[in-house]
C-alpha positions in Angstrom: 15.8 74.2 -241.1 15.2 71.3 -238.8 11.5 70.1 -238.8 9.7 70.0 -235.2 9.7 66.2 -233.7 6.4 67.1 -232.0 4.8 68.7 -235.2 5.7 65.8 -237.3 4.8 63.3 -235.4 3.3 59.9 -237.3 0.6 59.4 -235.1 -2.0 57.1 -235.0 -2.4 55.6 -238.7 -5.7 54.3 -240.2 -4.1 51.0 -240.6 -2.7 51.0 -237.3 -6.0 52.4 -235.6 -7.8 49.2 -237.7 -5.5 46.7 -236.2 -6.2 48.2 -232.9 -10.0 49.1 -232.7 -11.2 47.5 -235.9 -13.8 45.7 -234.6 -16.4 45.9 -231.5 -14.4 42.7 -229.6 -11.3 44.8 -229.6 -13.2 47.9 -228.7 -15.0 45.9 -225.9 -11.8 44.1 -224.4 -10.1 47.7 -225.1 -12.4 49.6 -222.3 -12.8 46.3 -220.0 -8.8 46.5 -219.4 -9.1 49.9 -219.2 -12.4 50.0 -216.6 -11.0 46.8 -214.6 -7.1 46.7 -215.4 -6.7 44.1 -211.7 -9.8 42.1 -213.4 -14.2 42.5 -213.2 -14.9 44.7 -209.6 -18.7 44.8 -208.6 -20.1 48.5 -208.1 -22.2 47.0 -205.5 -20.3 44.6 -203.1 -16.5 45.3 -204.4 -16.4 41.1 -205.4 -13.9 40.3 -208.0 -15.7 37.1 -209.3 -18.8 37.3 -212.2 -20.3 35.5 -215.5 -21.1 37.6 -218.6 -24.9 37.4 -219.7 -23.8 37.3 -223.4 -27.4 37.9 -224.4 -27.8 41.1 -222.6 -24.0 41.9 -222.1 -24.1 42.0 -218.7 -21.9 40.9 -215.7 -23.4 39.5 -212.7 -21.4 39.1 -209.8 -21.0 35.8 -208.4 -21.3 36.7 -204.6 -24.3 39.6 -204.7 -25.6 38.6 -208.1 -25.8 42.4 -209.1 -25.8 42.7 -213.1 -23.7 45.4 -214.4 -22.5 46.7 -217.7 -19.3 47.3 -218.8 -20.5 51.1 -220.2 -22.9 51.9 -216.3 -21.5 55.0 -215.1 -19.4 56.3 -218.3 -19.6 58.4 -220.9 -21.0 55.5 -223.3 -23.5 54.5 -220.1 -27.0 53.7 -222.2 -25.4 54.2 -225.8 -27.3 52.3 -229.0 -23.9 53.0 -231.0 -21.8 49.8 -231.0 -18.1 51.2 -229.1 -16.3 50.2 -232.9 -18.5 53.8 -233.6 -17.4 55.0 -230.7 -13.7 54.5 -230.8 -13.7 55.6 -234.3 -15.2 59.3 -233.4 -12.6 60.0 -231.1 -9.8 58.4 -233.5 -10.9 61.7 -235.6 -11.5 63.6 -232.7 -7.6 62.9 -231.5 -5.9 62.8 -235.1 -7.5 66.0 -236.7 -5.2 68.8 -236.0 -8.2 71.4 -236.5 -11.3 69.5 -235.1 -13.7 67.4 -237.2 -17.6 68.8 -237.2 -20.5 67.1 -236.6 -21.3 67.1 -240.4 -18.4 65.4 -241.0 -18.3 62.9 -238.2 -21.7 61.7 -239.7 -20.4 61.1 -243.6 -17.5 59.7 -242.2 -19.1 57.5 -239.0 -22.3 56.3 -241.3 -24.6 58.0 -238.5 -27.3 60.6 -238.3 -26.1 64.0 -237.5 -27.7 64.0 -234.7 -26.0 61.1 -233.5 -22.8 62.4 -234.6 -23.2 66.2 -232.8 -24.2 64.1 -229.9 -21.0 61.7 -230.3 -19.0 64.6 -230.1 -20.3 66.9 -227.6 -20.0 63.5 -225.0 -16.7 63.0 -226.1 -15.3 67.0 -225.7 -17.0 66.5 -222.4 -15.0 64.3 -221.8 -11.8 66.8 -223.0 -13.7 69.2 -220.9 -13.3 67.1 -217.3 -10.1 65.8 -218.1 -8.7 69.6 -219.0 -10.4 70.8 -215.8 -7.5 69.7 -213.7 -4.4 71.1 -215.9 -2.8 74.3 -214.1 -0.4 76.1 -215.1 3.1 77.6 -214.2 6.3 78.9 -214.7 6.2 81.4 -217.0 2.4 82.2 -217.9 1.6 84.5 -221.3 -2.4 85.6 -221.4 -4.7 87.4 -223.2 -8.6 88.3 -223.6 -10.5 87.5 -227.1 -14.0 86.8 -228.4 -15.4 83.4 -229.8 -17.7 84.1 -232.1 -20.2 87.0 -233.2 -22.2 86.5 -236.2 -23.9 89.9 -235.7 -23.1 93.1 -237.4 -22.4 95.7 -235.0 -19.9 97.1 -232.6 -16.4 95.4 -232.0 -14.0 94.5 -230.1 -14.5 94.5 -226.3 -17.8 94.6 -226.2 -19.1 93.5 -229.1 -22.5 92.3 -229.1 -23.3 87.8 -229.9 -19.4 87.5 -228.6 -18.2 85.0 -226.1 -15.7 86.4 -223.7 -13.2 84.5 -223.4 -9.3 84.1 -221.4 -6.2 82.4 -222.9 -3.1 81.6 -220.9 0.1 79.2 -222.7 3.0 78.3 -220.0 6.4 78.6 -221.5 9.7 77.9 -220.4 12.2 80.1 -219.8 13.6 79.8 -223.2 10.1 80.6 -224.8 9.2 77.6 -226.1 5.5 76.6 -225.4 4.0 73.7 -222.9 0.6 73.8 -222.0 -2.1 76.1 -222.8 -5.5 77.3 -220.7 -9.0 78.4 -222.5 -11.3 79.1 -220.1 -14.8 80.8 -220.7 -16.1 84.3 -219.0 -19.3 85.7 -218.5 -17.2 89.5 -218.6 -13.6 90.7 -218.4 -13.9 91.4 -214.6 -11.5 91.2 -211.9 -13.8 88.3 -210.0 -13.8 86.4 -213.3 -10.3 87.0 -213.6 -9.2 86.0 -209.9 -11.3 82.6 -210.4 -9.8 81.8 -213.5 -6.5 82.6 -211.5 -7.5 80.6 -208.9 -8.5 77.8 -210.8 -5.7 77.5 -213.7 -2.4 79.3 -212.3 -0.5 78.1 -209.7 0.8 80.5 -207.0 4.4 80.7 -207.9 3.3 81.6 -212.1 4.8 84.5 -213.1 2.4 86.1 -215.6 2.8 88.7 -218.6 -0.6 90.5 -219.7 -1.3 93.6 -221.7 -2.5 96.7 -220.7 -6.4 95.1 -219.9 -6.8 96.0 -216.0 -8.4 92.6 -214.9 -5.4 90.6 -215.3 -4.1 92.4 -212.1 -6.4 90.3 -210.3 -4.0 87.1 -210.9 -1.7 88.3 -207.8 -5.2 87.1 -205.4 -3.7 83.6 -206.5 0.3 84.9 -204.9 1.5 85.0 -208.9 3.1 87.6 -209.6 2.2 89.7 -212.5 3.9 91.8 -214.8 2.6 94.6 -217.6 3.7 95.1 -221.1 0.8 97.6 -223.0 1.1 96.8 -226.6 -1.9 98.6 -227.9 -3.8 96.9 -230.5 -3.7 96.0 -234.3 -0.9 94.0 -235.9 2.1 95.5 -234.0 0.9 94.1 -230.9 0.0 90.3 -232.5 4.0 90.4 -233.1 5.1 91.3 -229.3 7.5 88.6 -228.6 6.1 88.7 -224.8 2.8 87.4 -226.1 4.4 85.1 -228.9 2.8 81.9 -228.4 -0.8 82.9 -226.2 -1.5 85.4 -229.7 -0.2 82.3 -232.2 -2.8 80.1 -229.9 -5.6 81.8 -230.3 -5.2 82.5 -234.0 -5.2 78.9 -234.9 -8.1 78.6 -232.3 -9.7 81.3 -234.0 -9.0 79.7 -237.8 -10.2 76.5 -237.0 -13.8 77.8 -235.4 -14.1 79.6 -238.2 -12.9 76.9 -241.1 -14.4 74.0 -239.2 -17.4 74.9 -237.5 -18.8 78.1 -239.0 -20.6 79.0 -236.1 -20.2 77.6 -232.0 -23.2 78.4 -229.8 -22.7 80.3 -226.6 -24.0 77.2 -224.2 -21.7 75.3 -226.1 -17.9 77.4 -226.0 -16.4 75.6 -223.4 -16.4 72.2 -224.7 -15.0 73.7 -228.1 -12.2 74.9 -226.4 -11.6 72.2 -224.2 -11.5 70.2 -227.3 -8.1 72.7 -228.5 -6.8 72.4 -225.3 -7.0 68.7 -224.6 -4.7 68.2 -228.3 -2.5 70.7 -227.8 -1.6 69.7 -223.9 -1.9 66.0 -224.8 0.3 66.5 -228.3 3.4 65.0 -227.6 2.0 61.8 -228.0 -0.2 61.9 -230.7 -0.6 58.3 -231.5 -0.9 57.3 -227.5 -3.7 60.3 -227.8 -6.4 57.6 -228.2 -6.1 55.1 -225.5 -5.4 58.4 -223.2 -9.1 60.0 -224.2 -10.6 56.1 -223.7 -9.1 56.1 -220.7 -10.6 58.9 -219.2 -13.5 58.3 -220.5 -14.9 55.2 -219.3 -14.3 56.9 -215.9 -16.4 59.8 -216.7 -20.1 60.3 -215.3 -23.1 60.1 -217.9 -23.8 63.7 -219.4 -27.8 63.0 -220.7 -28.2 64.0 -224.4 -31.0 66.8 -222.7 -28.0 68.2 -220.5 -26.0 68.7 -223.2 -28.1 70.6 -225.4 -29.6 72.6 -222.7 -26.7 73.5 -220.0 -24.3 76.0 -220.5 -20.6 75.0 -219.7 -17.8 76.9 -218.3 -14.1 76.1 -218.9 
């Protein structure tokens, strides 16, 4: 049987990700080409000429004399952590095919765990922007499921400490899978539904659902929108309609579980941008890196006390 090119990919080595980002100079020069690819621009007067203040490591610009740093207005804007921290929490981030926790991004970073939850909640955030803009087309499978639950009680629809949540994968016409959707509900509604619609699908998708009457709201976007009831249970996992949405949210599903034990409501949507952002982003698994920096250091500040305290949608 022919092995998948995508699935066993090299990616990014440790001993190529050392020669890379080994130390906070390469880190620093990484993000400067990245932030200023044309060379140093002032936030303030748009000048292209400044001196570094090594001891503060800051940039003033030579014609307004405004100071600057190369991390102001970014995802690191503020940080203690040196970037070489930094860069290597996302190298995990990228690489791991099933997440990495917090606990194990502080054994393996040398941090506190709060440090390292904090780490990676900026840096899905960063998944989370970046994912925002993905729609898809084509051919569009989705599907309804619950993240989480630790509560005994009623399930299913329903079910009582469950997040609600939508899962679309584009195919192509031959089946095989492209890019994938998670998006958080309050409810399986139709106005939930036509806003996901709105926001994910393009007009022209043609989408395949079950049998759950909110999906009908996807033709308020122009797709189109077609109906194959599988009931519930095993037999309808295996419908070949709803191949690769079902096989997406069953690693989804494995890795919360495995990984994480437990996600908190407020905190669903990062989770799941952090699947999404791999799985749209996998065909270059050892360019995954430089893509997340990238995107990064053009990503507002999200204050430690927002993260902890606002509750994201996908």
């Amino acid at each position: 049987m022919p092995r998948s090119k995508i699935q066993f990919q090299k990616g990014l080595s440790e001993v190529a990700f050392q020669e890379q980002y080994g130390t906070e100079a390469q880190c620093r020069a990484a993000l400067e080409t990245m932030r200023w690819p044309e060379g140093f621009v002032c936030p303030a007067c748009g000048g292209s000429k400044s001196h570094r203040l090594d001891r503060r490591a800051l940039y003033q610009c030579s014609n307004c004399h405004t100071q600057t740093s190369l991390t102001a207005g970014t995802i690191f804007e503020h940080t203690k952590l040196p970037l070489s921290v930094w860069f290597r929490g996302m190298y995990h981030l990228t690489q791991s095919k099933n997440g990495v926790s917090a606990m194990e991004l502080m054994r393996r970073l040398g941090v506190s765990y709060n440090t390292a939850w904090m780490l990676k909640q900026k840096v899905m955030q960063v998944m989370l922007e970046c994912e925002s803009r993905q729609t898809l087309r084509d051919r569009v499978e989705i599907d309804d499921a619950y993240i989480g639950g630790e509560r005994p009680g009623k399930i299913g629809r329903g079910a009582d400490g469950k997040t609600p949540i939508v899962a679309a994968v584009q195919t192509d016409w031959e089946g095989r899978p492209q890019y994938i959707a998670l998006h958080k509900l309050s409810g399986f509604t139709n106005e939930q539904i036509e806003a996901f619609a709105k926001k994910k699908l393009d007009p022209k998708a043609d989408v395949y659902s079950d049998g759950l009457a909110c999906f009908g709201a996807v033709i308020s976007q122009g797709c189109s929108h077609s109906v194959t009831v599988t009931g519930g249970g095993r037999t309808a996992a295996k419908d070949p309609t709803f191949k690769w949405v079902n096989t997406a949210l069953g690693n989804i599903k494995s890795a919360l579980t495995g990984t994480y034990r437990h996600v908190s409501p407020n905190h669903v949507a990062r989770y799941l941008a952090e699947f999404q952002y791999r799985f749209n982003q996998r065909h270059d698994l050892a360019g995954m890196l430089a893509r997340l920096s990238y995107v990064a250091i053009r990503t507002p500040p999200m204050p430690g006390k927002l993260l902890k305290l606002a509750e994201t949608s996908g």
